[in-house]
C-alpha positions in Angstrom: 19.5 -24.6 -11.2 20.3 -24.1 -14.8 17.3 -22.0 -15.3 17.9 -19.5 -12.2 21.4 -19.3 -13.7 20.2 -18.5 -17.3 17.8 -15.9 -15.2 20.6 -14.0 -13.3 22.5 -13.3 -16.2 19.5 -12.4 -18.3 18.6 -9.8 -15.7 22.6 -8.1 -16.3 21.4 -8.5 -20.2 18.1 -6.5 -19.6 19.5 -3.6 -18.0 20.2 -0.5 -20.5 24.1 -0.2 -20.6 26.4 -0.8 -23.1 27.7 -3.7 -24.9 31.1 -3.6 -22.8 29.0 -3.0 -19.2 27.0 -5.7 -20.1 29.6 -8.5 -20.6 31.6 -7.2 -17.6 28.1 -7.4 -15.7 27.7 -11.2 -17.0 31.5 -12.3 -16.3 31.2 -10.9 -13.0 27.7 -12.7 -12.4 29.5 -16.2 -13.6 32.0 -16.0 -11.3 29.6 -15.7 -8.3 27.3 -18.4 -9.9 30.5 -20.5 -10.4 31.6 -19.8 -6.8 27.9 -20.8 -5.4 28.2 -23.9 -7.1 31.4 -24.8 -5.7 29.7 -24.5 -2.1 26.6 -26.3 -3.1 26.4 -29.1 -5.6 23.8 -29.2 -8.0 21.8 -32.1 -6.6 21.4 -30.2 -3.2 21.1 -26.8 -4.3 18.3 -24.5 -3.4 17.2 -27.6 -1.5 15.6 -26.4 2.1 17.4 -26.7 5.2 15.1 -26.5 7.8 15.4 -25.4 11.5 13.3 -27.1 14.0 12.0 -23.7 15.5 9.5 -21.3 13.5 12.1 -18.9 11.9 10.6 -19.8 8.8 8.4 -18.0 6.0 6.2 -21.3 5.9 3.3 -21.9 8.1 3.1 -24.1 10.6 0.4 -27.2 12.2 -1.4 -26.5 15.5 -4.0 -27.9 16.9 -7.5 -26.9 16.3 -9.3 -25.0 19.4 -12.9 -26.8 20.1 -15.2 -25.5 18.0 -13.6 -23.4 16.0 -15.7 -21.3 13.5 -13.8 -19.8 11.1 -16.3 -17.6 9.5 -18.1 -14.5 10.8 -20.6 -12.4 8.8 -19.9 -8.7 8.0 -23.3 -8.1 8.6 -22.6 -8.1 12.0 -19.9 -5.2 12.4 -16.3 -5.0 13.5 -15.3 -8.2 15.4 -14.7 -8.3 19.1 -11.4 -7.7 18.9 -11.2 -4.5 16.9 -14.0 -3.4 19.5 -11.7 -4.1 22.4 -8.6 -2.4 20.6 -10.6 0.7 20.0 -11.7 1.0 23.3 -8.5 1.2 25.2 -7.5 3.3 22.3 -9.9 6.1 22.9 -8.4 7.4 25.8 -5.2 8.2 24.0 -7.5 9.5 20.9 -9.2 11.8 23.5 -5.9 13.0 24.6 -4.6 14.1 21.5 -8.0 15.4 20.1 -8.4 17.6 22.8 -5.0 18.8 22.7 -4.9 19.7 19.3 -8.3 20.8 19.4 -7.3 23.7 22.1 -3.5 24.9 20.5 -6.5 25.4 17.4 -8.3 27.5 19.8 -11.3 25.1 19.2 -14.1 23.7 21.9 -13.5 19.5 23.0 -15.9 17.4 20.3 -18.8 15.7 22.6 -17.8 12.4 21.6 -14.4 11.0 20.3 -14.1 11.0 16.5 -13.0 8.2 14.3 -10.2 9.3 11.9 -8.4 7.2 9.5 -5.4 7.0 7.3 -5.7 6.1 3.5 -2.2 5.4 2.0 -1.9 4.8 -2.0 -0.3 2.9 -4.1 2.6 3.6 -6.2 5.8 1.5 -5.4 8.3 2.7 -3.4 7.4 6.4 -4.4 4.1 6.2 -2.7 5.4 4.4 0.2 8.2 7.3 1.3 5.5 9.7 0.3 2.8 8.4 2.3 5.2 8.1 5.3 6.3 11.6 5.1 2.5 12.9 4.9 2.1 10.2 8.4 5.4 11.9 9.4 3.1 15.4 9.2 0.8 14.2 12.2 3.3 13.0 14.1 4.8 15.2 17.6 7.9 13.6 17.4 8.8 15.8 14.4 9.8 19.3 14.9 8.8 20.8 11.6 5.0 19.0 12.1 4.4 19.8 15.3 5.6 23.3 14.7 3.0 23.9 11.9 0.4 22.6 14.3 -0.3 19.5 12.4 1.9 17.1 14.1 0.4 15.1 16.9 -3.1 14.3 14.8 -1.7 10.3 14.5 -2.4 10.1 18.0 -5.9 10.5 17.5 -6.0 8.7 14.8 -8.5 5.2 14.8 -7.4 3.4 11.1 -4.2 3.4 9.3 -5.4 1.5 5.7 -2.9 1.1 3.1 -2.6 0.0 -0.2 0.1 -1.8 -2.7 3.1 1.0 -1.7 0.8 2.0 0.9 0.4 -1.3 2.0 4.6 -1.0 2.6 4.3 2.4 4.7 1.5 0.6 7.1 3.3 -2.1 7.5 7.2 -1.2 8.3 5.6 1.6 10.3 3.8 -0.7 12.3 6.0 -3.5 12.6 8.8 -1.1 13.6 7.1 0.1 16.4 5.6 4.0 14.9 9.1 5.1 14.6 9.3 8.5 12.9 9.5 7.8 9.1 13.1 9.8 8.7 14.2 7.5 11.5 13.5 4.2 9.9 15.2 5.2 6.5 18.7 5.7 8.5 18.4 3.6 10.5 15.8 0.3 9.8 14.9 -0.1 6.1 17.2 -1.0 3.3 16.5 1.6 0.6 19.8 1.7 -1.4 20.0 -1.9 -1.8 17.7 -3.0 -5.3 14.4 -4.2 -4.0 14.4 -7.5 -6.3 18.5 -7.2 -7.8 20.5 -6.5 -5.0 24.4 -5.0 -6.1 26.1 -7.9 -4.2 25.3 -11.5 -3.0 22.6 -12.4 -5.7 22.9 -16.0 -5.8 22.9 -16.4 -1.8 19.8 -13.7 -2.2 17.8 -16.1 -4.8 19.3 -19.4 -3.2 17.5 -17.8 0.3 13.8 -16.9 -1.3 13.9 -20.4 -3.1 14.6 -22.2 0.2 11.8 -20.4 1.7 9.2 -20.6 -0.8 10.0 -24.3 -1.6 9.3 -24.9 2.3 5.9 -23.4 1.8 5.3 -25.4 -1.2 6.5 -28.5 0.5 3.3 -28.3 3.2 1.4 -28.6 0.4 0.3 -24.9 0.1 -0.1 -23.3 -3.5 3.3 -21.4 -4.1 3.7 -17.8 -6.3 5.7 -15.0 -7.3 3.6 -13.1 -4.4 6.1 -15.1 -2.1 9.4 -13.8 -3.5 8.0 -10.8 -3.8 7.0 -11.2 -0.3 10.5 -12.2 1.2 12.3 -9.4 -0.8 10.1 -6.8 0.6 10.3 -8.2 3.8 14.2 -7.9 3.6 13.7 -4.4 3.2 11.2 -3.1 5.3 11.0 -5.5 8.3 12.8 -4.9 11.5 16.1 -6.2 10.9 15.8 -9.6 13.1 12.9 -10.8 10.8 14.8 -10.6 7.8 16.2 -13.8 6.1 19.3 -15.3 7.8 17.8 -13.2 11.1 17.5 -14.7 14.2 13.9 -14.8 13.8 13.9 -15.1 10.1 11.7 -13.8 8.0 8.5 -14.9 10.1 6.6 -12.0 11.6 3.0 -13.1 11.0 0.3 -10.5 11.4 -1.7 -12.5 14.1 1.8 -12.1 16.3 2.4 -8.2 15.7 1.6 -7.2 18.6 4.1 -9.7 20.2 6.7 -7.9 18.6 5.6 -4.6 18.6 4.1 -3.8 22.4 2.2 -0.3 21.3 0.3 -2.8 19.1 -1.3 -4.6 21.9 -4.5 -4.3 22.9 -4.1 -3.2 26.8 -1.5 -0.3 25.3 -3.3 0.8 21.7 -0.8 3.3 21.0 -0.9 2.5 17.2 -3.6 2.8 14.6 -5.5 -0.4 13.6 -3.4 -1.7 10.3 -5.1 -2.4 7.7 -3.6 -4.3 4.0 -6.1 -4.4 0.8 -5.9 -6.7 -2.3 -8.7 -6.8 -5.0 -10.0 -10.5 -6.0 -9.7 -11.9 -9.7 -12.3 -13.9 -10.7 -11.1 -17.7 -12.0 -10.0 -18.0 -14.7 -9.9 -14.3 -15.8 -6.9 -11.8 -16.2 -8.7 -8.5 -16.8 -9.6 -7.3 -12.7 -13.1 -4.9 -12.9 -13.3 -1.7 -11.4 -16.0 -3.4 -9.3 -13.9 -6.4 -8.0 -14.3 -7.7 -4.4 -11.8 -6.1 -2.2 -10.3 -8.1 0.9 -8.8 -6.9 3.9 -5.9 -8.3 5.9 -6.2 -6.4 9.4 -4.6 -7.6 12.8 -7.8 -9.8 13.8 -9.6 -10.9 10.8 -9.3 -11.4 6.8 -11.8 -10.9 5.0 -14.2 -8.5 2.6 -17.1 -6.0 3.8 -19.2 -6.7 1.0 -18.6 -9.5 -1.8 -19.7 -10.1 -5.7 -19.0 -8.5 -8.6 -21.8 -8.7 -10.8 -24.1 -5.9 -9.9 -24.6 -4.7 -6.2 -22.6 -6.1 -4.0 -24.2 -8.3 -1.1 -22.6 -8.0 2.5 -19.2 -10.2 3.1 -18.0 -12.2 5.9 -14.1 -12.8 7.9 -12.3 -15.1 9.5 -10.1 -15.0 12.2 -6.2 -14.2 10.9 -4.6 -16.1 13.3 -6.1 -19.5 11.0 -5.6 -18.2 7.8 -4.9 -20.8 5.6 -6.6 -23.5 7.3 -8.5 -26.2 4.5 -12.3 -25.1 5.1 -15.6 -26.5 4.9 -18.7 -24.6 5.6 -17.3 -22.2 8.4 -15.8 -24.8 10.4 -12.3 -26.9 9.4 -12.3 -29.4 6.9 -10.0 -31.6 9.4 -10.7 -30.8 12.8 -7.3 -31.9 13.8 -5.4 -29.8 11.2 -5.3 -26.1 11.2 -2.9 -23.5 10.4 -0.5 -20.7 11.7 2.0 -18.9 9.9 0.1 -18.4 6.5 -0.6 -14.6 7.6 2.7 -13.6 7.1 2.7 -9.1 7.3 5.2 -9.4 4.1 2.8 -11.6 2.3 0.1 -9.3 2.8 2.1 -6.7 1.3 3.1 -8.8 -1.3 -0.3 -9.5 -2.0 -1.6 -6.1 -1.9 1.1 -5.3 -4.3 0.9 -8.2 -7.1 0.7 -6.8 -10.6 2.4 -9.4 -12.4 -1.0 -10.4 -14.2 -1.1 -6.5 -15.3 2.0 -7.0 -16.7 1.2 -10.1 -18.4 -1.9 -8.3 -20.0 0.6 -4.5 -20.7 2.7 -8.1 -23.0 -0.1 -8.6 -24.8 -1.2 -5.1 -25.8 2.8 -4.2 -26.7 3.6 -4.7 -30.3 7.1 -5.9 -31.7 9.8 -7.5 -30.3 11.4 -4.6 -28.3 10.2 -2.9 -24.5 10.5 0.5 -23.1 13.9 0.3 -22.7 14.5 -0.3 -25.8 16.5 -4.0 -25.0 15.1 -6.6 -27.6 13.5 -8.7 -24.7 10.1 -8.4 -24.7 9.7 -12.2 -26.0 12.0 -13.4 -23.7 10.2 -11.7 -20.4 6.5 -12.3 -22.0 7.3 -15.8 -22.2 8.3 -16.1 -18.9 5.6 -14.3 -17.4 2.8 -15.9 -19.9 4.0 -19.3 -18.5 4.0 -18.1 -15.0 0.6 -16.2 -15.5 -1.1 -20.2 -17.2 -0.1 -21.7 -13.7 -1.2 -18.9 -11.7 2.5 -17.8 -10.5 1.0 -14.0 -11.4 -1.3 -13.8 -8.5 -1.7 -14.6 -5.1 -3.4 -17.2 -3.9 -5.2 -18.0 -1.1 -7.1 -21.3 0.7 -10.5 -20.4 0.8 -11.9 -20.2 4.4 -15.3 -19.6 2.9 -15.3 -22.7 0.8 -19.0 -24.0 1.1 -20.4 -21.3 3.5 -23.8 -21.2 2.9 -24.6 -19.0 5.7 -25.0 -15.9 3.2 -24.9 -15.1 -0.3 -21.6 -16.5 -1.0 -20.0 -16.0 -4.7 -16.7 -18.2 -3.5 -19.0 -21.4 -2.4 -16.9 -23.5 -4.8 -13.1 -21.8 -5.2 -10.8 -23.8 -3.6 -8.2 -21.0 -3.7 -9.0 -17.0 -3.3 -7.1 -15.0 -6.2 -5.9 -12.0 -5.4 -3.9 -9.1 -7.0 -2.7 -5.4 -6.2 -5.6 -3.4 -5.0 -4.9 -0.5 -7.6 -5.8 -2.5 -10.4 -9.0 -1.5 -9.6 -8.4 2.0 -10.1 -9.0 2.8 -6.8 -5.5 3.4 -5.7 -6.5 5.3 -2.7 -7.9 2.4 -0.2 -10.6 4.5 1.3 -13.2 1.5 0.9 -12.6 0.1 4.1 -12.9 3.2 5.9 -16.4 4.1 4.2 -18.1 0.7 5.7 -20.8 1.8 8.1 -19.7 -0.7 10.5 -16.7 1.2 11.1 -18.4 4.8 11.3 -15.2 6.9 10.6 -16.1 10.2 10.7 -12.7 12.0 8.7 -10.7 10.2 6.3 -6.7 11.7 5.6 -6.5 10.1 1.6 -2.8 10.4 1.3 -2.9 10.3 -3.0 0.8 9.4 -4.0 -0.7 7.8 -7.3 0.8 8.0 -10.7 -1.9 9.4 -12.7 -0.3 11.8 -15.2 2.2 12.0 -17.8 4.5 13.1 -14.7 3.3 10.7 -12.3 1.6 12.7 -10.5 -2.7 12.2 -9.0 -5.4 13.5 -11.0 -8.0 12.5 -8.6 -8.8 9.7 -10.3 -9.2 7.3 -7.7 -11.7 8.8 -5.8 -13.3 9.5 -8.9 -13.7 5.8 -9.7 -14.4 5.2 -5.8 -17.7 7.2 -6.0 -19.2 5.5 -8.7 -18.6 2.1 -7.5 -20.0 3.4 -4.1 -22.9 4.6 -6.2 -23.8 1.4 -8.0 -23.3 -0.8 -4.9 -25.9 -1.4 -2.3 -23.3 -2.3 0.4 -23.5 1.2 2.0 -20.4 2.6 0.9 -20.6 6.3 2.4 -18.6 8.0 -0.4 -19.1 11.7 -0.5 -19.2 13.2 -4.1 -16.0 14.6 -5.9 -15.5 15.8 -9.2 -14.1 14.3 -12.2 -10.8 13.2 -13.2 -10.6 16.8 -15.8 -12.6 18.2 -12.5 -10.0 18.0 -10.4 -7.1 18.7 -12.6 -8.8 22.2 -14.0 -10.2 22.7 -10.3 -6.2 23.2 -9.3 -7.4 20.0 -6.5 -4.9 17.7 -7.0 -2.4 20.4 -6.0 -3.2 21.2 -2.6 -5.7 19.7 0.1 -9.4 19.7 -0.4 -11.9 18.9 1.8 -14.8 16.7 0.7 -18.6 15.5 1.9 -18.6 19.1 4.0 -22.0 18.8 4.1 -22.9 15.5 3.4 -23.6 13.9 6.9 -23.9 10.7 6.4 -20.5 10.5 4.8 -17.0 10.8 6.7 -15.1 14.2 5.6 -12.7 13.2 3.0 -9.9 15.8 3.4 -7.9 14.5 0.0 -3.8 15.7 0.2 -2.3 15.2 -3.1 1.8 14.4 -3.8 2.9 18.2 -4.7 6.4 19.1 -5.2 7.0 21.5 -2.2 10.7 21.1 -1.8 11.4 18.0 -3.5 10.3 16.6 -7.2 8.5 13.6 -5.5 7.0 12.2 -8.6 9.5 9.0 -9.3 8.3 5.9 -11.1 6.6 3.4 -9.4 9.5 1.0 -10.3 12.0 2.9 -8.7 13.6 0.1 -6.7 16.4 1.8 -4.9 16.8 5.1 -3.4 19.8 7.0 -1.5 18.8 7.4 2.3 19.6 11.3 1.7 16.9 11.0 -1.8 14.4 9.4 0.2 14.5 11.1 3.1 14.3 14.5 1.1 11.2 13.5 -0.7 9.4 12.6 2.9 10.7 15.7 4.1 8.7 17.5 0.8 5.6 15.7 1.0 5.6 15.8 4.7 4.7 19.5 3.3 1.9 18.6 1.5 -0.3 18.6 4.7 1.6 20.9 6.3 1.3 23.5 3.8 5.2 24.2 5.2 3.8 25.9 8.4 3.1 28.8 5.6 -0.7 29.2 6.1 -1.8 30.3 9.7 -4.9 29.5 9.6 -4.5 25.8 8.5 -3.9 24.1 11.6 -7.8 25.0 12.7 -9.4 24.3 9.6 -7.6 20.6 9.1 -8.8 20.4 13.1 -12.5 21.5 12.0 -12.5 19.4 9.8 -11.6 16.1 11.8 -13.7 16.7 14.4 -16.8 17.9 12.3 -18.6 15.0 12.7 -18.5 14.2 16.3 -20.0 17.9 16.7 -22.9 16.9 14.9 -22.4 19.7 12.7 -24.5 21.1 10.0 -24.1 24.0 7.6 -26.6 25.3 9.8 -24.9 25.5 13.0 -21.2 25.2 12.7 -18.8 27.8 15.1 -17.6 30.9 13.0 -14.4 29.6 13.0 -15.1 26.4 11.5 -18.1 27.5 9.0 -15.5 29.9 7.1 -12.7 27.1 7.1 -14.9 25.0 4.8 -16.2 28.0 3.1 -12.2 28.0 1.8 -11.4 24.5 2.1 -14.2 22.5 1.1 -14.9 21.2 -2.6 -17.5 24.3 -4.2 -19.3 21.5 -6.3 -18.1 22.6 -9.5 -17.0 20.0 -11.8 -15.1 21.6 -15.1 -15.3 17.9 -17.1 -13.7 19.7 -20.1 -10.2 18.3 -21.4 -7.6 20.6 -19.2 -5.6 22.6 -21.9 -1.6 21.7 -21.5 0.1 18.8 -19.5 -0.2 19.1 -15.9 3.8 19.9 -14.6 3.7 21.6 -11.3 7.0 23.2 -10.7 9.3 22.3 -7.5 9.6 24.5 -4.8 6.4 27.0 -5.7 3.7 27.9 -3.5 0.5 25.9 -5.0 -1.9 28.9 -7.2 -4.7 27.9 -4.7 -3.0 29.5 -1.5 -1.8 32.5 -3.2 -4.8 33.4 -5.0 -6.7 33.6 -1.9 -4.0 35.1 0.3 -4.0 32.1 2.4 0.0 31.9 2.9 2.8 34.2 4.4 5.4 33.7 1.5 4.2 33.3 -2.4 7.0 31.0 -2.8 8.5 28.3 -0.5 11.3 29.6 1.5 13.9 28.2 3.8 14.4 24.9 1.9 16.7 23.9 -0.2 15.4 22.7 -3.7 16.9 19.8 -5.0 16.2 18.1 -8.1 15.5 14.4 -7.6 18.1 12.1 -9.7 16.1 9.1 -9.5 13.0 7.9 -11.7 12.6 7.2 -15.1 12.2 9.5 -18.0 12.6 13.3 -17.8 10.9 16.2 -20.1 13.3 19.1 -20.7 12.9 20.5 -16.5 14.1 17.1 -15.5 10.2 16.2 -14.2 9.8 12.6 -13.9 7.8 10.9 -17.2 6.3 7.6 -17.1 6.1 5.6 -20.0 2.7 3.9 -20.7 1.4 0.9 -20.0 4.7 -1.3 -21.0 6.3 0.6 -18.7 5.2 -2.4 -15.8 6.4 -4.9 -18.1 9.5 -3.3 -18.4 10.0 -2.7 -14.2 8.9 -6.0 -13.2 11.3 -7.6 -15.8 14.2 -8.6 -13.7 12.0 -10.1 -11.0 10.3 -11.5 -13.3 12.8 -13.4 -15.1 15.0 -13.8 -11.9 12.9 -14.5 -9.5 9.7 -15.8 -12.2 11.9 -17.9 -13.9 12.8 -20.1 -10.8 9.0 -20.1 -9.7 8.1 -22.4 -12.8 10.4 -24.8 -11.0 8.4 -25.0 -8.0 
């Protein structure tokens, strides 16, 4: 107790006010810590009070079915279950293909096409961005269906996100597919600080303790990933599956589609949700651009193809529903002891979006005793987080369902415990991997790039960069088209409007690549933004709702972005595509040239100007944006002299994850 007292009034002490805001911020902090002791006495505080039911963060014992196996090879394909959901989902895709396929003026593809979502990374930024660029394919807004792109998420198969892009998958799905505005007025809890909230700390902290000291009390390995977990969860989750709810905050990914019907498999009216992580080897910090990626989806867990030494060799999964269940060569390690409960949706975010061991190695690298902010704290915070990082707090870890599987090539034979951390660190921000497996045969991918790449936080490209030559020097089948380099894109003008990619690589999916671009709105805040103004957010959906809209300004766009999702179900070639369609991707589709050379200036594209592409080539009705007002964001970190968000180097994650990670951290040594 004394500690997570010390660590709520170090968090008023790390934020950059003045002397006088400070001690008021401290005094104001004692009196609610005073007033929480008062209500709970030291020897029973932050002890957990248990209901008898399952509104509870912790898993929970069930009985084993007969003959359980809890490992399936990759090898194999997609399981049973994501065939069954896919096939009551095609009607609906076939539907909305062919609808948007004739308002295009465009023949019905011969066979259904397999379209997916890839949703970055980037903290809250990327996960209101990559809900507004959802919002774009969605009827039920009036600006997106007007521009003719709304009502492609219909037809949509795969909705894969990643870190912040884990976040938009999963409040969108658990929510039911409400329309993105719609859930920041009315369902998620953007104003309130993600990990400091302005009132009710202490019940806040006292809340996540209880819950993660229940999880640790089963016997399972406890982490920051949990808090981390719970406080997303408190913002993003439908509001009766939030602590204190009457379901608390226990909506497992297994029972989704209990709680969300148009998740079920006789209705399919969603896409397939999909959460990534990347695997850290034991006893390592440093995560390789070639680590093992894992997959949370609503049927299995589990990674396409495994290693990281070399070529990769195909992976296995086991079923969600058991996750967490002791293992022992496929089958349980006690035959009357399994697991529900462990597949908690906000622990898959959580997990997905665990950089505390990046911020533990940004410490190391930072020289002196001062941070970003320029609050002499550093020691204090890299202490914490070093201690926290030598018992493994800094990642998220997992019991190993593959633990001595010998049915395949099997790196993980002897790990007790599956490490995994934020899928970005990887530098593939944009989680296109798991819709590249042939097993999955997706014939478009949308790569929604919210990442922070430049000095203005804004994609370079860079990700899919690094995603085509790991696909390159794997033998696991990755179909990656080709794509320039990072400089490429940047002198190319790519990352500032979409791009189609693999045009004529058939034995790839189309990537049609839509970069963050500041159409109405400078959409380019930190990633460590932790609290936005429901009017702030929902202008910066609205703005990059645009970016694969265009802003209904180019006619011809709606056919071309159709063209292009349906290309591969034609079977077409170069050779033989319709006139329509083979000029589209004569304008839309990546020329091949690669300009490597350093671009010349920092890139700072200006808000509320009609991207250099669409002008050039007289693609749009109005050289410059109209009809919207432009309003300058007031949130994010450091500004150059047009107010354009800056980042701040590498420190900068030490410096944002320093109030939960002396806050919540601190408390996490206790456990």
């Amino acid at each position: 107790m004394k500690l997570l007292v010390a660590a709520v009034a170090a968090a008023a002490l790390l934020s950059p006010v003045s002397a006088d805001q400070r001690q008021e911020a401290q005094d104001a902090l004692g009196a609610e810590v005073a007033a929480a002791l008062a209500a709970h006495p030291e020897p029973g505080f932050g002890v957990p009070q248990r209901r008898a039911d399952k509104a509870t963060f912790q898993p929970w014992q069930v009985n084993c079915p007969a003959n359980l196996q809890l490992v399936r090879q990759a090898a194999g394909g997609i399981s049973d279950g994501e065939k069954a959901y896919l096939a009551t989902r095609s009607a609906q895709i076939n539907n909305a293909v062919n609808a948007q396929m004739a308002a295009a003026g465009l023949p019905t593809p011969p066979r259904t096409p397999v379209i997916g979502l890839a949703l970055s990374g980037g903290g809250y930024r990327a996960m209101i961005n990559g809900l507004g660029m959802t919002m774009a394919t969605m009827n039920q807004s009036d600006e997106a269906k007007s521009s003719g792109v709304g009502g492609w998420l219909d037809g949509v198969s795969y909705m894969a996100g990643l870190s912040g892009g884990s976040w938009a998958t999963g409040t969108f799905i658990a929510n039911g597919g409400q329309l993105p505005t719609d859930l920041v007025h009315n369902v998620l809890n953007l104003p309130s600080n993600l990990v400091a909230p302005p009132s009710g700390k202490i019940s806040f902290y006292t809340s996540l303790l209880n819950e993660v000291n229940a999880k640790k009390a089963l016997g399972f390995p406890t982490q920051i990933t949990d808090y981390w977990a719970l406080a997303l969860g408190n913002h993003l989750l439908p509001p009766d599956y939030r602590l204190g709810s009457i379901n608390g905050p226990n909506l497992t990914i297994d029972e989704l589609p209990n709680v969300v019907p148009a998740l079920q498999t006789q209705n399919a009216q969603l896409p397939i949700p999909i959460i990534i992580a990347a695997q850290r080897k034991i006893n390592t910090t440093i995560i390789p651009e070639n680590a093992t990626y894992f997959e949370f989806n609503p049927f299995e867990f589990g990674s396409w193809a495994i290693g990281t030494d070399g070529a990769k060799t195909p992976g296995y999964f086991t079923p969600i529903e058991y996750l967490g269940t002791a293992a022992n060569n496929g089958v349980p390690a006690n035959t009357s002891q399994c697991w529900n409960g462990f597949d908690q949706l906000t622990f898959a975010m959580g997990t997905s979006s665990t950089l505390f061991n990046y911020a533990i190695v940004q410490l190391g690298k930072t020289n002196g005793t001062t941070n970003s902010t320029g609050d002499a704290s550093s020691g204090l915070i890299g202490s914490i987080l070093g201690d926290i990082g030598k018992d493994k707090n800094d990642i998220s870890q997992i019991p190993n369902p593959f633990a001595n599987y010998t049915g395949v090539t099997n790196p993980n034979v002897n790990d007790q415990y599956l490490e995994l951390v934020d899928g970005g660190e990887t530098n593939q921000n944009v989680p296109l991997e798991p819709l590249l497996m042939p097993a999955r045969n997706v014939d478009a991918i949308l790569a929604f790039d919210n990442s922070a790449d430049t000095d203005y936080s804004w994609p370079n490209g860079s990700s899919l960069w690094t995603t085509y030559n790991r696909a390159a020097g794997q033998n696991a089948g990755i179909r990656m088209p080709p794509v320039p380099s990072t400089n490429g894109f940047v002198n190319g003008g790519l990352n500032t409007r979409p791009v189609f990619f693999g045009c004529n690589n058939t034995d790839t999916p189309i990537v049609v690549y839509v970069p963050n671009y500041p159409w109405s709105f400078y959409s380019n805040s930190t990633t460590f933004t932790l609290a936005y103004e429901n009017a702030t957010a929902a202008a910066q959906m609205e703005s990059t709702m645009r970016a694969l809209t265009l802003n209904g300004t180019v006619p011809t766009w709606p056919k071309c972005l159709a063209c292009a999702l349906t290309d591969r179900s034609f079977g077409y070639t170069a050779q033989n595509r319709s006139a329509d369609c083979a000029q589209c991707f004569n304008t839309w589709c990546w020329n091949g040239v690669d300009d490597s050379s350093d671009p010349s200036g920092k890139y700072e594209p200006l808000q509320a100007k009609t991207p250099t592409f669409l002008v050039q080539n007289n693609l749009t009705t109005a050289a410059q944006t109209s009809g919207i007002a432009a309003t300058a964001s007031s949130k994010g970190g450091k500004k150059n002299a047009a107010g354009r968000s800056v980042t701040v180097g590498g420190t900068a994650v030490a410096a944002a994850v320093t109030v939960f990670g002396v806050v919540i951290g601190a408390s996490a040594i206790l456990l």
